[in-house]
BABA-936823 format. One record per residue (C-alpha): residue in three letters; y, x, z; residue number from 0. Coordinates in pm, whole numbers, plus 32768, in hexadecimal, padded with zeros to 4 digits. Each point is the difference from the previous one (the first is absolute). Last residue first. Example, Ala and Ser with C-alpha at 12.3 -4.5 7.8 and 13.67 -1.06 7.14 Angstrom:
BEGIN
ser  7F96  8557  82CA  1
ala  7EA8  7F77  8042  0
***
This chain:
BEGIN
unk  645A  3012  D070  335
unk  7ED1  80C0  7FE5  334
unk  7F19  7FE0  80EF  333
unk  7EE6  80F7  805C  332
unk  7F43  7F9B  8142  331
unk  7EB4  80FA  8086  330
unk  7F04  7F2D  80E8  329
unk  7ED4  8114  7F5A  328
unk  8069  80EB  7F11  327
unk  80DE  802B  7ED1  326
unk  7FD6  80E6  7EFE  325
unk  80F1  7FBC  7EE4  324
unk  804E  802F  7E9E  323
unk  8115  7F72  7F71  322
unk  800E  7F2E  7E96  321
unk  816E  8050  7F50  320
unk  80EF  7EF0  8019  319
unk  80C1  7F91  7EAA  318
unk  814A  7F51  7FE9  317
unk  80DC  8013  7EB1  316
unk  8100  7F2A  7FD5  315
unk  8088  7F40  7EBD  314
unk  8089  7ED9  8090  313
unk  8004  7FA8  818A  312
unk  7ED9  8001  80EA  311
unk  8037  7EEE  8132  310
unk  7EE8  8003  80E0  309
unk  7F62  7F08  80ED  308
unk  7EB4  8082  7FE8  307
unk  7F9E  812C  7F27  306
unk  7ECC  80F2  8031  305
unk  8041  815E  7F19  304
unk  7F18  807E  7F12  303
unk  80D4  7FF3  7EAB  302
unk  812C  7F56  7FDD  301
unk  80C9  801C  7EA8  300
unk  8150  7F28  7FAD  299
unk  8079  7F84  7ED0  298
unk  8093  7E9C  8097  297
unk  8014  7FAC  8152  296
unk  7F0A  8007  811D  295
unk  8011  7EEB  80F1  294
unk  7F1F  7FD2  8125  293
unk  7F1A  7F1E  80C2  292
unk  7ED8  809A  7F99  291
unk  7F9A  8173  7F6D  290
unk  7EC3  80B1  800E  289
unk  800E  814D  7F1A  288
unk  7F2D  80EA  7F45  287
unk  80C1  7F9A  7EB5  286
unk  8151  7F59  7FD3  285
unk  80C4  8010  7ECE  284
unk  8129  7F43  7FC0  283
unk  8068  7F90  7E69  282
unk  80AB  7EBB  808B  281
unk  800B  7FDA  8173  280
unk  7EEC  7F8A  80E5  279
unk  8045  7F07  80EE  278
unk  7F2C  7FC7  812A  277
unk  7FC1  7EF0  80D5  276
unk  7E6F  8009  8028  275
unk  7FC2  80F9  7FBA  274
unk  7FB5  8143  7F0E  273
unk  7EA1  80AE  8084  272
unk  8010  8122  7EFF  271
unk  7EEE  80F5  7F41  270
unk  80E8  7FD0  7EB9  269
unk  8113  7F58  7FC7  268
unk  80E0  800A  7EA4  267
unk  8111  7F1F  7FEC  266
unk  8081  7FD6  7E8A  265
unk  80A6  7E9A  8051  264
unk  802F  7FB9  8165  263
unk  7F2B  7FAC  8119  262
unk  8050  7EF5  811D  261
unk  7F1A  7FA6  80D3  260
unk  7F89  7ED0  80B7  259
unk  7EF0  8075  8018  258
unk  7F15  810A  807D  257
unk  7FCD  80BE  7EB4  256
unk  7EF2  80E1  803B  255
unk  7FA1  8136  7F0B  254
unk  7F11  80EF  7F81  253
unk  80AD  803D  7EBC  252
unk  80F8  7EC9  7FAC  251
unk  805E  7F44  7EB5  250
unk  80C0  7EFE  8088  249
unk  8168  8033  7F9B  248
unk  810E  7EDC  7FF1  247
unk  7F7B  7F81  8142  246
unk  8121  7F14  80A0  245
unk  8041  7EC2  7F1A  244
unk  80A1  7ED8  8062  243
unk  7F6A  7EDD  810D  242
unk  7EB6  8080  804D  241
unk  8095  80E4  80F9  240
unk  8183  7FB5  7FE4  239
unk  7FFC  7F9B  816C  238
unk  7F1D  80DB  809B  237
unk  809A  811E  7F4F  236
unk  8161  7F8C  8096  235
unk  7FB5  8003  8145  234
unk  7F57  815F  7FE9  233
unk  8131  80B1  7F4C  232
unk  80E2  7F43  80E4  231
unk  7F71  80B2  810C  230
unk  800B  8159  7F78  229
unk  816B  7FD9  7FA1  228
unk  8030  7F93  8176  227
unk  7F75  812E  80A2  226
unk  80C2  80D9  7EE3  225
unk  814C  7F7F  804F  224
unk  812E  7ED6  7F9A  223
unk  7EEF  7F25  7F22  222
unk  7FFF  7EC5  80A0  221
unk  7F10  7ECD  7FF3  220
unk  8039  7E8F  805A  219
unk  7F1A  7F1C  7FF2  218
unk  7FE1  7E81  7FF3  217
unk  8169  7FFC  7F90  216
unk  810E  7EDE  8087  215
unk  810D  7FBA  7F14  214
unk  811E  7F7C  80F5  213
unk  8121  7F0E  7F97  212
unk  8144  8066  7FB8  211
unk  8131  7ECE  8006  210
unk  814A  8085  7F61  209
unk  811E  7F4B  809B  208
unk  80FE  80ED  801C  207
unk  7FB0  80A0  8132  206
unk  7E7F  802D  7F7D  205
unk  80EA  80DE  7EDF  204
unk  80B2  80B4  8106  203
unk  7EC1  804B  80D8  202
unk  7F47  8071  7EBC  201
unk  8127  80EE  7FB9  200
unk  7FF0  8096  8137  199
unk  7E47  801B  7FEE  198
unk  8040  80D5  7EC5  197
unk  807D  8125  80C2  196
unk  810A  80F6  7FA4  195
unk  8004  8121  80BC  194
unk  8087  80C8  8116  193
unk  7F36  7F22  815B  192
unk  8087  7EDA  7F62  191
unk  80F3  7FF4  7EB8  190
unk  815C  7F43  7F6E  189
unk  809D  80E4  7F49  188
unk  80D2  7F03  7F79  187
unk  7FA4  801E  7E76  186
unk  7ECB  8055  8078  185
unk  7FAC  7EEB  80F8  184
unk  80C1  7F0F  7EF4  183
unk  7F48  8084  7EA4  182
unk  7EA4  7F97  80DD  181
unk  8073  7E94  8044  180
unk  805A  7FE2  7E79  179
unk  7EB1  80B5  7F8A  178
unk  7F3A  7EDB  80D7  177
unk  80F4  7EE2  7F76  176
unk  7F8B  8090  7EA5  175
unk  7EB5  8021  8038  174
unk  8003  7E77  8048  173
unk  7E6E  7F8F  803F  172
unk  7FDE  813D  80E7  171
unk  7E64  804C  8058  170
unk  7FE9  8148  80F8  169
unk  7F0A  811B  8064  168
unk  8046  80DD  8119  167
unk  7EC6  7FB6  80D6  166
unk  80C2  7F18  80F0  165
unk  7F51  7FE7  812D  164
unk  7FCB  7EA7  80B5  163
unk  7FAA  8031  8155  162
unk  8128  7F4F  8087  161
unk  810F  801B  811B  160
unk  7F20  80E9  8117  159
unk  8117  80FA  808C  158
unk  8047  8184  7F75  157
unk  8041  7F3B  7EA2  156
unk  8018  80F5  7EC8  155
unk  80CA  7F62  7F31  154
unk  802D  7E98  801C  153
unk  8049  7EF0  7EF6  152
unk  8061  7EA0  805C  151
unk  7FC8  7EB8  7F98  150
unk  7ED6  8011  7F1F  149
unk  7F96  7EAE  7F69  148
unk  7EBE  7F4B  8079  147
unk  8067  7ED0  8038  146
unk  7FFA  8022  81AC  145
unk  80CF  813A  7FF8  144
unk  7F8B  8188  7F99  143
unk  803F  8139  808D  142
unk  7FE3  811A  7EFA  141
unk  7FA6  8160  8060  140
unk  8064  818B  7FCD  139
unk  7F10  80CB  805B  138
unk  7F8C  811E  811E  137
unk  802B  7ECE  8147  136
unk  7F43  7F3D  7F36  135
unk  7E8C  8074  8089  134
unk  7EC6  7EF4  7FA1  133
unk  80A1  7FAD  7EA4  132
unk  8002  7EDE  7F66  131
unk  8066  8050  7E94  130
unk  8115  7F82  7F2A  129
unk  8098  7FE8  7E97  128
unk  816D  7F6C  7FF8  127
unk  8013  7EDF  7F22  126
unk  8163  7FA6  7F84  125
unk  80D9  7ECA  7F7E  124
unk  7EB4  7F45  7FC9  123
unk  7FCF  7F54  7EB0  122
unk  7F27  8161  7FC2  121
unk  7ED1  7F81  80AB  120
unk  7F74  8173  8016  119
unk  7E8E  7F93  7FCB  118
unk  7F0D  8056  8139  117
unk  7EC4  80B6  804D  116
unk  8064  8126  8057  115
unk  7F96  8183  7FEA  114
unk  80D1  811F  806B  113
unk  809F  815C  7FAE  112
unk  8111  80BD  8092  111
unk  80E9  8118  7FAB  110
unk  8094  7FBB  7EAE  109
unk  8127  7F06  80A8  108
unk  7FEB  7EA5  7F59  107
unk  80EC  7F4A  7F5C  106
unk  7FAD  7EC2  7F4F  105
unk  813F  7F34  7F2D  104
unk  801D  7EC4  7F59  103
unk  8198  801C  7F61  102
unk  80A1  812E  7FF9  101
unk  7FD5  814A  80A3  100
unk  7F4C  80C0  7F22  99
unk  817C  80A4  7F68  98
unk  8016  805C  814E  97
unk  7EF4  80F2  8033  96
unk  80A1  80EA  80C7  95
unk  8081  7ED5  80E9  94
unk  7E8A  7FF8  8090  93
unk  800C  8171  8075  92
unk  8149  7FD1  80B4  91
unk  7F98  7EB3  80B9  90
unk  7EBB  80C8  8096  89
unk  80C1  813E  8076  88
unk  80F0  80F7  7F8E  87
unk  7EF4  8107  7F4B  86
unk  80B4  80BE  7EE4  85
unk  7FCB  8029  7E99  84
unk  7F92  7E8E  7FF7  83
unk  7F7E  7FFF  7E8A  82
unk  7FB9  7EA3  7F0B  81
unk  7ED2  7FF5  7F17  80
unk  7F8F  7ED3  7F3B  79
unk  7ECE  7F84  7F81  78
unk  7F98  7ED3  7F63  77
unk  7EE4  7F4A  7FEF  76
unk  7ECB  7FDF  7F72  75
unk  7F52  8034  8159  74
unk  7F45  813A  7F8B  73
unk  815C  8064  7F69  72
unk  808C  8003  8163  71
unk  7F1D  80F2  8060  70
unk  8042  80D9  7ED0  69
unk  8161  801B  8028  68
unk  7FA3  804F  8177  67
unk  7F50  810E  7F91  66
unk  80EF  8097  7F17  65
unk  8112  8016  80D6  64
unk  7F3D  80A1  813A  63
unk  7F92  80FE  7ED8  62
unk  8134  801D  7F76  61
unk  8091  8089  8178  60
unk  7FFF  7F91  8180  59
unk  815F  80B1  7FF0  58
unk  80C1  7F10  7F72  57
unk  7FC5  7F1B  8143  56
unk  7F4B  7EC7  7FA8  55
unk  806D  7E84  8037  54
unk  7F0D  7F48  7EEF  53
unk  8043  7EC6  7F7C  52
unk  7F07  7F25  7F7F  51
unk  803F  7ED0  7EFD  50
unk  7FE1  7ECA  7F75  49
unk  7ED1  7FA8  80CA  48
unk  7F32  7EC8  7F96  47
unk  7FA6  7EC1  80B1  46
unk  7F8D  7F99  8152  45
unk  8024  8157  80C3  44
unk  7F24  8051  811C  43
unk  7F15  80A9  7F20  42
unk  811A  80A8  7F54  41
unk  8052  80A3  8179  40
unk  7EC2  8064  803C  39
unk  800D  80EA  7EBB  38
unk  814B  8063  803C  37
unk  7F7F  80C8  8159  36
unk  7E97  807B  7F6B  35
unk  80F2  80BC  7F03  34
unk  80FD  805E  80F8  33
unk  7EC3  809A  80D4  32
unk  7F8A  80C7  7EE0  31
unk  7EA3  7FAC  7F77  30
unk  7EB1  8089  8006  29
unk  7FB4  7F60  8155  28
unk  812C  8054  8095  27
unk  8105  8107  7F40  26
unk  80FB  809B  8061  25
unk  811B  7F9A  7F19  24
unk  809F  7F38  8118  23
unk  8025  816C  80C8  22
unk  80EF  806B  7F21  21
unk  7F00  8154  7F1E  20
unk  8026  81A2  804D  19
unk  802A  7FEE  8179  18
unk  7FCF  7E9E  806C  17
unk  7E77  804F  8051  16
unk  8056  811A  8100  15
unk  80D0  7F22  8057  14
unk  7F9C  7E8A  8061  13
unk  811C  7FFF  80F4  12
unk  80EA  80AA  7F0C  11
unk  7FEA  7EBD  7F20  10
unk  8139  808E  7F43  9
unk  80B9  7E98  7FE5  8
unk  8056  7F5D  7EA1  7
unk  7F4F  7EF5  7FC7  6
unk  8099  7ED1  7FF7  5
unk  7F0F  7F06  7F47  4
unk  80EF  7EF3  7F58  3
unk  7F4A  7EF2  7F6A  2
unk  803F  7EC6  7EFD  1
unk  7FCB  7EBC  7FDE  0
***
């Protein structure tokens, strides 16, 4: 088996964030998205992973590189890096990594996260991974016939036709015949709405007899903004608490850890409430503080601020001085 993670996009909704790191490298719960990603993925793989490819831009840098080499060292496998220079849609970014596309194949887009309990059964021609969704009118959906195999794919449907969401990740049993149906939308131009999109060649390969089933997740998490980082942060907390390890410092000063939290190596905390859903970057300071719900990255100092829902990137400095107030009777200070 192996896995294609396109990953190229700026992630300007999640800016200021996206501005010096791609937006899978942020991390959630200690770890970057497109590690959390590949790591639910093996778990819904029977057998081993020959190898990852990565769609980067140049740009994202030896540091992106390096990263990702290590992730897919921590799955003993290997890594490979393929660059879109130039974003042409969904179709376009899989074709980058070409070479991948052979044989048992996963792609998944580095924007999303989830948790299943099902196998990829890979005798099937294709799984497409879904999630019932209450609004389908913003996705696009699968509609599905009386065995259970997807007859038609929808984008965007202004009308009721199916609730079933596809999350962008993907299970091809012949990469090959996958690559070939992508080489003939862009060797004929072939694209919808200005790009090339992966749901064409789908339709041509269903057309030729491929049968894709659904993958249904029990949860379905995105990443695209700050509200929805911090959200994922807390779902997944509750799921790794007890399950992998989250407090790699513990020695506190006047203290509360309200788990599940998150703290990185080298954390120092002192005169702090931290929780519950919190993570903590490596080497972060935080005195004088209450802080829950939030993320704060890696190398960063707080000191006498109150923190709820925040997102505190690496190696910033926020410290608010004590005031001094006389307030009388029925007087209202808010500060929002």
């Amino acid at each position: 088996m192996k896995i294609i993670i396109p990953m190229a996009g700026w992630g300007s909704r999640l800016r200021p964030h996206t501005l010096t790191i791609p937006k899978p490298m942020v991390p959630i719960a200690g770890k970057p998205i497109v590690q959390r990603l590949v790591e639910g993925l093996v778990e819904s793989v029977e057998g081993s992973i020959e190898e990852i490819n990565f769609i980067i831009r140049k740009e994202f840098g030896q540091a992106t590189e390096d990263k990702l080499q290590e992730v897919a060292r921590a799955l003993n496998t290997k890594c490979i890096i393929s660059y879109q220079e130039s974003p042409e849609g969904t179709a376009h970014a899989i074709y980058c990594a070409k070479e991948s596309l052979e044989g048992n194949v996963i792609v998944a887009f580095a924007d999303t996260l989830f948790r299943t309990d099902f196998k990829i059964d890979a005798s099937k021609d294709g799984v497409i991974w879904v999630n019932r969704v209450d609004d389908p009118k913003a996705f696009g959906v699968v509609k599905l016939n009386g065995d259970n195999v997807i007859t038609d794919f929808i984008e965007k449907p202004q009308e009721f036709i199916s609730d079933l969401a596809i999350i962008g990740i993907y299970y091809f049993k012949d990469g090959e015949a996958l690559k070939s149906e992508i080489k003939h939308l862009l060797d004929n131009d072939i694209r919808e709405k200005g790009e090339y999109q992966l749901t064409n060649a789908l339709e041509n390969l269903k057309k030729k007899g491929a049968k894709f089933v659904p993958g249904e997740v029990t949860e379905w998490l995105d990443c695209g903004n700050k509200a929805a980082c911090i959200f994922t942060n807390e779902r997944v907390l509750e799921h790794a608490n007890g399950n992998e390890e989250l407090l790699y410092s513990k020695d506190f000063k006047q203290t509360q850890i309200i788990e599940p939290c998150y703290i990185g190596k080298n954390v120092v905390i002192e005169n702090a409430i931290i929780g519950p859903h919190v993570s903590v970057g490596e080497g972060s300071i935080i005195k004088n503080s209450i802080v829950k719900n939030s993320i704060i990255q890696t190398e960063t100092s707080i000191n006498g601020v109150i923190l709820e829902r925040a997102m505190i990137g690496n190696k910033v400095e926020l410290s608010l001085r004590a005031r001094d107030y006389s307030l009388g009777d029925y007087t209202t200070v808010k500060d929002e």
